[in-house]
Legacy VTK file of the C-alpha trace (Angstrom):
# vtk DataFile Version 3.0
C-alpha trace
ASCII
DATASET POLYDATA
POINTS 551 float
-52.273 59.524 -25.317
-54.259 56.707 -27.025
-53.275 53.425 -25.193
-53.751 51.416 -27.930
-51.315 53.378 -30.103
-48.672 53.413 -27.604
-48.948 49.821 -27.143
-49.106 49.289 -31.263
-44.735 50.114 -31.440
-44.374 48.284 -27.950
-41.981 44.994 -28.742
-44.016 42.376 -26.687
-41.476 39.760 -24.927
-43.341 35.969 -25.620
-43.988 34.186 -22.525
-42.077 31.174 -23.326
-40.450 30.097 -26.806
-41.881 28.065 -29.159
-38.978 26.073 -31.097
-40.449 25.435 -34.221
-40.017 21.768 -34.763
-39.711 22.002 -38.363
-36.747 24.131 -38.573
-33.300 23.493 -37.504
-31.154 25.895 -34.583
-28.560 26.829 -36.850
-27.852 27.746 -40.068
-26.641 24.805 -42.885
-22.885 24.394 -43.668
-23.160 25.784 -47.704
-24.950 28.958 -46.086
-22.485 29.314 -44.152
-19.981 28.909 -45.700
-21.005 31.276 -48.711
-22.480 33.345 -45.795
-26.204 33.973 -47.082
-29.205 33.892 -45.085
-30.274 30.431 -44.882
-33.994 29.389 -44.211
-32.975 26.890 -41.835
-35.744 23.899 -42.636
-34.688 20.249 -41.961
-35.922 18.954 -45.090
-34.053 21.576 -46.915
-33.349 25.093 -47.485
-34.186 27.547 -50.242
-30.651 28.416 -50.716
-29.913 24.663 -51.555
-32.934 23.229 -52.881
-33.080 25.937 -55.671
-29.671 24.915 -56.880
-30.052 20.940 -56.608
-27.317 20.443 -53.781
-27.479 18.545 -50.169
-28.575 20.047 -47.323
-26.389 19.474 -44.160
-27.079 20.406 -40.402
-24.123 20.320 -37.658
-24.554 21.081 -34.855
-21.996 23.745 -32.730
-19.481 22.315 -30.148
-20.550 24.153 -26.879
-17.632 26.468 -26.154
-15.192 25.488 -23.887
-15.277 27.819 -20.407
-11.467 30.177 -19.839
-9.756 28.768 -16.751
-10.151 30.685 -13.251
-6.142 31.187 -12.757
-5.527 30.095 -9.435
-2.136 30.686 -8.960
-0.469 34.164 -7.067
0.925 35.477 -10.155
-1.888 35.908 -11.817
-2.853 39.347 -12.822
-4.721 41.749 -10.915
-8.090 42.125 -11.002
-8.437 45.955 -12.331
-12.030 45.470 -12.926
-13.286 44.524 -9.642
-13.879 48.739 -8.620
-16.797 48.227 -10.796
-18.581 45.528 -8.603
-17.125 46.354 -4.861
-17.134 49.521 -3.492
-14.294 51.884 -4.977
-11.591 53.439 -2.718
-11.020 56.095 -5.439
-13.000 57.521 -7.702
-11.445 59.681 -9.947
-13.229 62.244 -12.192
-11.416 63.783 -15.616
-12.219 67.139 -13.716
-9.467 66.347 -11.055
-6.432 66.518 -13.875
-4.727 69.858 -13.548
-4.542 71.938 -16.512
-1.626 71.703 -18.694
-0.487 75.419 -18.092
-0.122 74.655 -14.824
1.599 71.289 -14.882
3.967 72.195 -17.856
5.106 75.698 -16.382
6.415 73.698 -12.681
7.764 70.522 -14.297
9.688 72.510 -16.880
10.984 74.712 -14.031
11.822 71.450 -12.332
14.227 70.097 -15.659
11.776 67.808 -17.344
11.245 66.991 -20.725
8.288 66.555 -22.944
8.189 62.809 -21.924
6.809 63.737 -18.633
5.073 66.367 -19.982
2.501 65.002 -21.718
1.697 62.024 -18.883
0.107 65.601 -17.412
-2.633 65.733 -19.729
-6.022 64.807 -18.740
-6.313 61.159 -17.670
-9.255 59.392 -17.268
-8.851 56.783 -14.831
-10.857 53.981 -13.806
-12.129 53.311 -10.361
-10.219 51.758 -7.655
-10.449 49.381 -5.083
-8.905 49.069 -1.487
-7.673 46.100 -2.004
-5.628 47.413 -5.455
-4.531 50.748 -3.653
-3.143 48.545 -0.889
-1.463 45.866 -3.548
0.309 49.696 -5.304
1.596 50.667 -1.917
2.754 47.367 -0.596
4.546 46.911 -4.003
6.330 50.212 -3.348
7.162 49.087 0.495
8.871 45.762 -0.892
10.926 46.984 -3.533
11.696 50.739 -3.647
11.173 51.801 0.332
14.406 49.539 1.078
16.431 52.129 -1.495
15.278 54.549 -0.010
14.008 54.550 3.789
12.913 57.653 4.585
8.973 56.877 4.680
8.179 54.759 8.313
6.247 52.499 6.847
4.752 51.401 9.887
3.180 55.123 10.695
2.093 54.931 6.865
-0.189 51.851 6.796
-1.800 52.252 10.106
-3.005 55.906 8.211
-3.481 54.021 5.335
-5.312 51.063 6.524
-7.950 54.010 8.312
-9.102 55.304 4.434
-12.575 54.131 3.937
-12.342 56.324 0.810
-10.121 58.552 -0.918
-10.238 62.212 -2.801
-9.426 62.717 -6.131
-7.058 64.959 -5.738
-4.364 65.811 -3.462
-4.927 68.714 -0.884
-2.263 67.995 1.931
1.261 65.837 2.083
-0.364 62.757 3.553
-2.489 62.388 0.155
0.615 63.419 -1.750
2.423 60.478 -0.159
-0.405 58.059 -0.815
-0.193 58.996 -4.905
2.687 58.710 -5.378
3.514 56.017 -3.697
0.712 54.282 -5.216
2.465 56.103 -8.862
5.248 54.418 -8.152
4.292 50.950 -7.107
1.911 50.173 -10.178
4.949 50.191 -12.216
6.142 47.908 -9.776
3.446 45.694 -10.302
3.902 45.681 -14.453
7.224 44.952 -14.683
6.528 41.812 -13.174
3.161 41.648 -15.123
0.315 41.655 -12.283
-1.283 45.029 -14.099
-2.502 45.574 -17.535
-2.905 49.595 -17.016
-0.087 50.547 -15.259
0.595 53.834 -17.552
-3.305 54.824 -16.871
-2.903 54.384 -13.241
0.517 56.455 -12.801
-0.469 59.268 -14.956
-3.187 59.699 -13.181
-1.367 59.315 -9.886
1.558 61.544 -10.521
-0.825 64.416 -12.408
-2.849 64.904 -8.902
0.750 65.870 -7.252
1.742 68.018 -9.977
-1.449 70.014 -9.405
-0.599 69.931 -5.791
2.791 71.568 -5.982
1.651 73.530 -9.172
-0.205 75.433 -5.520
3.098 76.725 -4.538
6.466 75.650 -3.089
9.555 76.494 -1.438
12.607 74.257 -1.120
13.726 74.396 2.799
11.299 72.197 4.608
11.619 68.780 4.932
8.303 67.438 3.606
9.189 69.252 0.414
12.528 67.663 -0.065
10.272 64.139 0.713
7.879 65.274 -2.096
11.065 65.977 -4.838
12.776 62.535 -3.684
9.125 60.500 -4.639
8.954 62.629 -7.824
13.008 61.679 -9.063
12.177 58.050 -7.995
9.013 58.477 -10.272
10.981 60.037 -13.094
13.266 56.673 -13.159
11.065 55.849 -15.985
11.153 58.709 -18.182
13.804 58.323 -21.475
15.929 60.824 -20.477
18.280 60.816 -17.480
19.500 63.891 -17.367
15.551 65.474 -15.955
16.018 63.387 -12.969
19.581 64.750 -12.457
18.369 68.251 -12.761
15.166 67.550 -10.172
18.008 65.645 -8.094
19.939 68.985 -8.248
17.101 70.722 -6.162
16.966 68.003 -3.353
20.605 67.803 -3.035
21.019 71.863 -2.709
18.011 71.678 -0.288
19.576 69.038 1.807
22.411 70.689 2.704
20.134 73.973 2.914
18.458 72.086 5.723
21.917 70.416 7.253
20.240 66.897 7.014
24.057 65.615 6.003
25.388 66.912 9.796
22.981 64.860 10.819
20.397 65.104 13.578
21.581 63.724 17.286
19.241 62.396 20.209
16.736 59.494 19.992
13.521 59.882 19.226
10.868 58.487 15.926
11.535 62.120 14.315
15.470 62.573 14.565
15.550 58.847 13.086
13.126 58.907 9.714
15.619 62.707 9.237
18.780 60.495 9.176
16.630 57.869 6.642
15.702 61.038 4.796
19.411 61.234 4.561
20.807 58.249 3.489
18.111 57.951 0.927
19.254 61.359 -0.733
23.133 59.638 -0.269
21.465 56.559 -2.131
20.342 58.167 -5.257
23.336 60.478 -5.357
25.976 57.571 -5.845
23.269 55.774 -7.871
22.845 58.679 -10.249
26.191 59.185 -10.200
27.273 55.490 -10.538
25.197 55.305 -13.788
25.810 58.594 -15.480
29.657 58.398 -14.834
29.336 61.938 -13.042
30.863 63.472 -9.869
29.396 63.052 -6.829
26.885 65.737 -5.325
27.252 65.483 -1.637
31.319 64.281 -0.617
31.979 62.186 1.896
33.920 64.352 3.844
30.607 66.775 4.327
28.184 63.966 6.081
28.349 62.866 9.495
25.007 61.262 9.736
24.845 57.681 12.165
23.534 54.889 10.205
20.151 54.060 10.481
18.962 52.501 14.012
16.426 49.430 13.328
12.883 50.548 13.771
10.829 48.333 16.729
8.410 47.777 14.073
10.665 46.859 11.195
11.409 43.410 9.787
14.984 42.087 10.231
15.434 41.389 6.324
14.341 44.887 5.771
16.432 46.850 7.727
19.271 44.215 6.738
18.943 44.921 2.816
18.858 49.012 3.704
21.981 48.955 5.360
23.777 46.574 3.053
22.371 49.109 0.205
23.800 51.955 1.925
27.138 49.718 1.966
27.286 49.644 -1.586
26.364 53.160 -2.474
29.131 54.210 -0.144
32.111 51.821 -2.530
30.229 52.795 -5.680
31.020 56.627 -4.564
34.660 56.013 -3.714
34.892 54.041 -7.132
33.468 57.225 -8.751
35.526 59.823 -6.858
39.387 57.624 -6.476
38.987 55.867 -10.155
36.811 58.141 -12.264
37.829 61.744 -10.757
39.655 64.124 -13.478
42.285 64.284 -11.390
42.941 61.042 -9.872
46.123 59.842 -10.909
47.630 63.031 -8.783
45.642 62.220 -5.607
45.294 58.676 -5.305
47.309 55.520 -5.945
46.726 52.124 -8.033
46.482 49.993 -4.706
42.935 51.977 -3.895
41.686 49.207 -6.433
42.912 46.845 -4.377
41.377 47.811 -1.210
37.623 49.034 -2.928
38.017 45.484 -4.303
37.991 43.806 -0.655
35.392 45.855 0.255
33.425 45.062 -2.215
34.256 40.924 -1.047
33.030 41.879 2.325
30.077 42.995 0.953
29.142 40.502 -1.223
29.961 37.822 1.628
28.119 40.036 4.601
24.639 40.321 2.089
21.216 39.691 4.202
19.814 35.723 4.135
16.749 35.876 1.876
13.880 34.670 4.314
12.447 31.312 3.554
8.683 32.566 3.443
9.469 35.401 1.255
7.423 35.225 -1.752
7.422 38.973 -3.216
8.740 39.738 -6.749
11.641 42.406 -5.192
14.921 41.601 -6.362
16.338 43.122 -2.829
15.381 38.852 -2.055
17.582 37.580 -4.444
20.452 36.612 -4.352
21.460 37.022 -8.012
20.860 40.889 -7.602
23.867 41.120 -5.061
25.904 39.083 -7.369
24.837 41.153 -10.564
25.329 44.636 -8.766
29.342 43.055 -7.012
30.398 42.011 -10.783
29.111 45.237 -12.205
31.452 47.335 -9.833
34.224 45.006 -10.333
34.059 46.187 -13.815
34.111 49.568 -13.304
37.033 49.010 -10.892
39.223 47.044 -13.871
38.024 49.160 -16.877
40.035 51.981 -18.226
39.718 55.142 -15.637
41.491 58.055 -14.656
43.325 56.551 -12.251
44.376 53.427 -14.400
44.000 54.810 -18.157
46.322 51.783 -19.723
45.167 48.191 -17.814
47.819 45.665 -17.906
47.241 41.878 -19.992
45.758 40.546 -16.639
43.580 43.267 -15.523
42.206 43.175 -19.442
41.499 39.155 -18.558
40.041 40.013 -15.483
38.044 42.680 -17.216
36.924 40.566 -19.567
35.598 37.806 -17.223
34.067 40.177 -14.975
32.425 41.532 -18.205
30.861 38.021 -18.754
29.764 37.691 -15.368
28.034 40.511 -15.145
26.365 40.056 -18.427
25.211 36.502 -16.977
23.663 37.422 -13.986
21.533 40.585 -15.687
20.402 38.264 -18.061
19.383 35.868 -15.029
17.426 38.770 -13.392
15.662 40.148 -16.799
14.099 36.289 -17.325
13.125 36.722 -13.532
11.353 40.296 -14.253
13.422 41.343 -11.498
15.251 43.614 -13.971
13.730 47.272 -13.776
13.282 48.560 -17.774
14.248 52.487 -16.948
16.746 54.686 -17.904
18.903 53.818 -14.562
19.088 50.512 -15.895
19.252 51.006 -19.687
22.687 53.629 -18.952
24.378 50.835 -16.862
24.036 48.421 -19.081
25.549 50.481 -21.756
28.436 50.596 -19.709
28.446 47.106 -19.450
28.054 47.256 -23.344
30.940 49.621 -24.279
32.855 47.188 -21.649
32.330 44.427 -23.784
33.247 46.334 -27.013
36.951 47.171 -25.228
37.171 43.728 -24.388
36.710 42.107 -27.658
38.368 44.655 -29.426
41.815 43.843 -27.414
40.973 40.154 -27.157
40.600 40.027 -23.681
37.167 37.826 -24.316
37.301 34.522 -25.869
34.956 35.056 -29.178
33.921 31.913 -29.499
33.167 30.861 -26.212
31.477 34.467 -24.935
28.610 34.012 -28.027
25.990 33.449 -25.712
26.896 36.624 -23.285
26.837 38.923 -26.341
23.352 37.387 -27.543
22.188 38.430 -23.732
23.098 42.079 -25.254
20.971 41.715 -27.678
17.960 40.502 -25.950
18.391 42.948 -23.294
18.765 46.096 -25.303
15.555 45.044 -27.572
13.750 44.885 -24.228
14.332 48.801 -23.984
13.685 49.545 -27.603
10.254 49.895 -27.051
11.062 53.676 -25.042
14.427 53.552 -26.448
14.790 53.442 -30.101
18.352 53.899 -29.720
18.782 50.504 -27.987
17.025 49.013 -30.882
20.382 50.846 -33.296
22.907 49.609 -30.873
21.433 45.796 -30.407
21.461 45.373 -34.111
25.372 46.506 -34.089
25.913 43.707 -30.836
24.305 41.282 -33.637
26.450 41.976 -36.150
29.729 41.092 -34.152
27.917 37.454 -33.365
27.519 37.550 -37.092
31.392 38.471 -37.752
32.397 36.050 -35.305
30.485 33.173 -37.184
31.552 34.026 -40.301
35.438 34.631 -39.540
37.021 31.707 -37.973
40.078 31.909 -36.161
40.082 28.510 -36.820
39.668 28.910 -40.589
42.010 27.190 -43.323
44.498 30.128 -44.749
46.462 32.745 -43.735
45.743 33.023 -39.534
46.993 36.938 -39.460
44.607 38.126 -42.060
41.136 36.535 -40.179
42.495 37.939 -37.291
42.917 41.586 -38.530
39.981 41.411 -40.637
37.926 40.376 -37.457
39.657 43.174 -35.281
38.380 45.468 -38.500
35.180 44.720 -37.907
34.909 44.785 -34.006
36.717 48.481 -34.311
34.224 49.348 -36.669
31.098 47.783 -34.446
32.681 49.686 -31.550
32.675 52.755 -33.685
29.161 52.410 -34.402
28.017 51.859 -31.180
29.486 55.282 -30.073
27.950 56.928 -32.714
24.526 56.159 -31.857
25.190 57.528 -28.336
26.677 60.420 -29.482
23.810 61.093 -31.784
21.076 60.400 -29.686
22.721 62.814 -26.860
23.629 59.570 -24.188
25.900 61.209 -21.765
27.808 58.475 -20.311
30.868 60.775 -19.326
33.093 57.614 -18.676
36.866 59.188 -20.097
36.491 59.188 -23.383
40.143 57.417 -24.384
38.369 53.830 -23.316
36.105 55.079 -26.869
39.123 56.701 -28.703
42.579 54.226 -27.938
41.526 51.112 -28.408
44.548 49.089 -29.816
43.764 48.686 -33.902
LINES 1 552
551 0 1 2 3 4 5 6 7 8 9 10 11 12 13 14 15 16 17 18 19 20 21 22 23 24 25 26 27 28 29 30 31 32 33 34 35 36 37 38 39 40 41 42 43 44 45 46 47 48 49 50 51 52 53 54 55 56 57 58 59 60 61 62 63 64 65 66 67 68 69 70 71 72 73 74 75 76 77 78 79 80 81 82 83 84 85 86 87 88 89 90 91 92 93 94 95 96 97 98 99 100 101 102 103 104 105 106 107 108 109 110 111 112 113 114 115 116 117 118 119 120 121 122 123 124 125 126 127 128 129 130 131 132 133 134 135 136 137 138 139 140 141 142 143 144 145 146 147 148 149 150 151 152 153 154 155 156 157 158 159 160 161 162 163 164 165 166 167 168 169 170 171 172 173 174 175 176 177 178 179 180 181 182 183 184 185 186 187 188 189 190 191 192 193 194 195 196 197 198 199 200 201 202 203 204 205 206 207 208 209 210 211 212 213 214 215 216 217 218 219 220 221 222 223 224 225 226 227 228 229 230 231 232 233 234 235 236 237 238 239 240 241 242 243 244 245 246 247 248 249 250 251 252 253 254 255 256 257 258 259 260 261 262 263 264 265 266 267 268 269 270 271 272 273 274 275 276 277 278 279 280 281 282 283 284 285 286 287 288 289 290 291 292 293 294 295 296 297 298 299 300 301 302 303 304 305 306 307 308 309 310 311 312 313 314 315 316 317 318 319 320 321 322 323 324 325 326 327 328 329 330 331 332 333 334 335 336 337 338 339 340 341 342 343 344 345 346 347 348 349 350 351 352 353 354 355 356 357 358 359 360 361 362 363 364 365 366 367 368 369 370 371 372 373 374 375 376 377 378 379 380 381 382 383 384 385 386 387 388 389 390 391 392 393 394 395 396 397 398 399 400 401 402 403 404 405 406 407 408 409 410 411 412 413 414 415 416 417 418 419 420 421 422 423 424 425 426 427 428 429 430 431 432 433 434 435 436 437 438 439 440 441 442 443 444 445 446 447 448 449 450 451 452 453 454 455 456 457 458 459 460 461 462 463 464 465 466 467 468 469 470 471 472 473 474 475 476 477 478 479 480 481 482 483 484 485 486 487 488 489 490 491 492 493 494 495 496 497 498 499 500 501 502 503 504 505 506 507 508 509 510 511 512 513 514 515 516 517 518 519 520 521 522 523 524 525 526 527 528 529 530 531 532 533 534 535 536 537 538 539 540 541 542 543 544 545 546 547 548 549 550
C-alpha cells in the first residue's frame, strides 16, 4: 500500500500548540448566550461586528475540585474492582436459566417478586476488600439472630480466597453468596452501597442455580442453606413466601431431631444447638409478626442454650442469648394471649407474669461496648427499648385471652402505643430500622394499635400529634415496595387533619365535636382495614379488635 496515501487520512498530533495570539480562549458572552459559533477574535467577532453590538470576553472560573470524604460513613467504593485486582469476576454466563430458577423457587412458595431477581444479572467486578465489608456486615447484624454459622471457622476460610468462582459448586461457596447476598443489603440500608439490588441478585441467583442441581431436605447443611435463603427473602413484599420456605426448615428440623437437642461437648454438637435456636428465632419472629401459631412448641425442645465460643466476643454471645430471651416471651405471648382457645387454658394473671419477664429482660440487656462503632442496632440501646414496648403492646391489646381491656389497661395501651411509636421513629432516623416486610407487618400492628386507641380515647389527640406524624413518615418509607403503605399513611394523615380541624376545645356544643371526631376516627379505622384486606395483608390478630370498637 502506497505510504503516502495511507499517511494522506492520518490525523497528525502538532508537537506543541500554538495559541494564536489574536484570538481569544473562549467564546464571547452574546455567542453564547444565543449559542452560535463565535469567531472568537479580540478585536471583535463576526457574529457581533455584523450587527453593530460590543464584543465582550470573560473569562471561566476554574471549577472548583469535589471533596475526598474522609469520614467512615462514607460510601463504598464499588468502583475500585476496576483498578485493584478483583476477588470476583462474574460473567452474564454464570446466571442460571430462568426455567431452572423459577421451577425450584416456585416449588419452594415464592412469588414473582423473587422471581424475576433470577433473571440474568450482570454484575460488576469485586474486590476483597468489598466481599469482606458484605460478610462482616452480615456477622454484625444478622449472625447474632441467628448463630448457627461459627464465624470464626468462616473467616479464617474466607480470609484464604485469593479469588473466587462465579458460581457456586459446593456449600462453602453457597455460604460465601449468600452471606455476602445478605450483607449488601445490610450495607444500603445504612447507605454505604449504591448497587445493593445488582449485587444480591447476582448473589442469590448463583445459589438458586446451585440447588436448582438437586436437593433433599434431611441433612443439616441443607436446612443451613433454606435458613440463609428465608433470611434473604426478608426483603421480598410478601410475607407469606418466607412462611412457606420456613415451613420446609421447620418440618426438616424436627425430621433431623435438632429440637432434642444434641448432648456431649465438642465444636460440632455446639454450632447443631445454634442451628437450633436460630430456627426457634425466626419461628417466634415469624410468628410474632404475622399473628400466627407457633411452629415448633415449647414443650417439644430440649436443646441447652448456647455455650460461649473461645473465639467469640463477649457482646456477641451476650446479644444472642438475650435474643433468644425474647423470642422465648414473644412465643408465650403468642401461644397464652393470642391462642384460639386461650381463655379456657390460661388465666388473666399470665399477663402479669410475661410482663415481669419482659422487665427482667429489658433490665438484664448486654452493655453496648464503648469502641463499638458498627451500624447494627443489636448496639443500641433504643432497639431493646423499641422491641420491650412493642411486646408490652401486644400483651395490653385486645387478645383471646383478654378480648374486652378494662379503662386502665386501654391507658396503658395507649401509652405503650406512644412509646413504641417513639422509639421506631428514633431507630428509622438512625437507619437502624430494617425496610422489609418483617418490619413493615409489625408496624401495622403498631398502626391498627393506635387506631383502637384513638377510637376509644385511650390517647390524648392533641398531645399524641407528633407520634401519629411518625406513622406517616414511617409507612411512606415502605411505599416505595409497598404501595399499600403509601394508601394507609395518607388515611394516618387524615386523622392529624381531623384532629386539627375539630377541637375539643372548640366554642359550641362539646358532645357533637366529640361524636363527629369519633365519626371520623371509626371511619379512618375502617379504611385502614380495608386496604389490608384488599391488598391480601394477613395480620390474623382476632378480628373483634377491627370489628367492636366502641362507636
Amino acid at each position: 500500500m502506497d505510504s503516502n496515501l495511507v499517511s494522506r487520512f492520518k490525523i497528525q498530533k502538532p508537537s506543541s500548540y500554538n495559541k494564536d495570539s489574536s484570538k481569544n480562549r473562549y467564546s464571547c458572552t452574546k455567542c453564547r448566550q444565543l449559542k452560535k459559533k463565535c469567531t472568537k477574535e479580540i478585536s471583535g467577532c463576526y457574529n457581533c461586528s455584523r450587527y453593530s453590538r460590543q464584543c465582550t470576553y470573560l473569562d471561566r472560573k476554574a471549577s472548583i475540585p469535589k471533596p475526598v470524604p474522609t469520614e467512615p460513613s462514607a460510601l463504598l467504593d464499588e468502583t475500585a474492582a476496576y483498578h485493584e485486582k478483583p476477588f470476583l469476576v462474574p460473567s452474564p454466563s454464570s446466571s442460571p436459566s430462568a426455567s431452572e430458577s423459577h421451577l425450584l423457587l416456585q416449588s419452594l412458595g415464592f412469588s414473582q417478586w423473587v422471581l424475576n431477581k433470577t433473571d440474568t444479572v450482570v454484575c460488576p467486578p469485586i474486590t476483597k476488600e468489598l466481599a469482606s465489608k458484605f460478610v462482616e456486615a452480615y456477622f454484625k447484624h444478622n449472625h447474632r439472630s441467628y448463630p448457627f454459622i461459627c464465624q470464626s471457622a468462616f473467616i479464617q476460610e474466607f480470609s484464604k480466597l485469593e479469588s473466587l468462582e462465579d458460581s457456586v459448586t459446593n456449600y462453602f461457596g453457597f455460604e460465601i453468596f449468600m452471606i455476602m447476598a445478605i450483607g449488601c443489603t445490610t450495607l444500603s440500608r445504612v447507605g454505604l452501597l449504591r448497587q445493593e439490588d445488582i449485587y444480591s441478585k447476582f448473589f442469590s441467583s448463583q445459589c438458586v442455580k446451585f440447588l436448582s442441581q438437586g436437593i433433599t431436605f434431611t441433612s443439616v447443611e441443607t436446612i443451613k442453606m433454606l435458613l440463609l435463603l428465608c433470611i434473604y427473602s426478608f426483603f421480598e413484599p410478601q410475607g407469606l413466601q418466607t412462611w412457606n420456605l420456613f415451613g420446609q426448615v421447620a418440618r426438616a428440623t424436627i425430621s433431623s431431631g435438632l429440637n432434642k437437642g444434641v448432648k456431649g461437648g465438642g465444636l460440632d454438637n455446639e454450632m447443631k444447638n445454634r442451628l437450633f435456636w436460630s430456627i426457634h428465632n425466626m419461628d417466634r419472629l415469624l410468628s410474632i409478626s404475622l399473628g400466627r401459631p407457633l411452629t415448633i412448641d415449647e414443650y417439644d425442645i430440649d436443646v441447652p442454650v448456647p455455650a460461649k465460643l473461645d473465639d467469640e466476643e463477649n457482646f456477641t454471645y451476650k446479644t444472642i442469648v438475650a435474643i433468644i430471651n425474647l423470642r422465648q416471651i414473644e412465643g408465650l405471648i403468642i401461644k397464652k394471649l393470642y391462642s384460639i382457645r386461650a381463655r379456657d387454658i390460661y388465666q388473666q394473671k399470665e399477663i402479669t407474669q410475661i410482663n415481669d419477664q419482659l422487665d427482667q429482660w429489658l433490665k438484664l440487656r448486654p452493655n453496648r461496648p464503648e469502641n463499638l462503632k458498627f451500624f447494627s442496632f443489636h448496639g443500641s440501646d433504643v432497639w431493646y427499648l423499641a422491641r420491650y414496648y412493642h411486646n408490652l403492646m401486644l400483651l395490653y391489646r385486645p387478645s383471646y385471652l383478654v378480648p374486652r381491656p378494662t379503662i386502665t389497661e386501654l391507658n396503658s395501651l395507649g401509652d405503650y402505643c406512644l412509646q413504641s411509636l417513639s422509639y421506631t421513629h428514633k431507630l428509622f432516623e438512625a437507619k437502624l430500622l430494617p425496610l422489609n416486610w418483617i418490619t413493615l407487618y409489625r408496624f401495622l400492628t403498631v398502626c391498627s394499635s393506635v387506631l383502637y386507641c384513638l377510637c376509644n380515647w385511650s390517647i390524648d389527640l392533641n398531645e399524641s400529634k407528633a407520634e401519629i406524624y411518625f406513622l406517616v413518615e414511617i409507612l411512606d418509607a415502605f411505599s416505595a415496595n409497598w404501595v399499600f403503605a403509601s394508601k394507609c399513611s395518607k388515611v394516618v394523615k387524615n386523622i392529624v387533619d381531623n384532629i386539627l380541624e375539630v377541637s375539643l376545645t372548640a366554642s359550641g356544643d362539646e358532645f357533637s365535636n366529640v361524636k363527629l371526631l369519633s365519626s371520623e376516627l371509626l371511619g379512618a379505622s375502617s379504611a385502614y382495614h380495608e386496604i389490608l384486606s384488599d391488598n391480601s395483608i394477613d395480620i390474623s390478630f382476632p378480628s373483634y379488635l377491627y370489628d367492636e370498637l366502641i362507636p
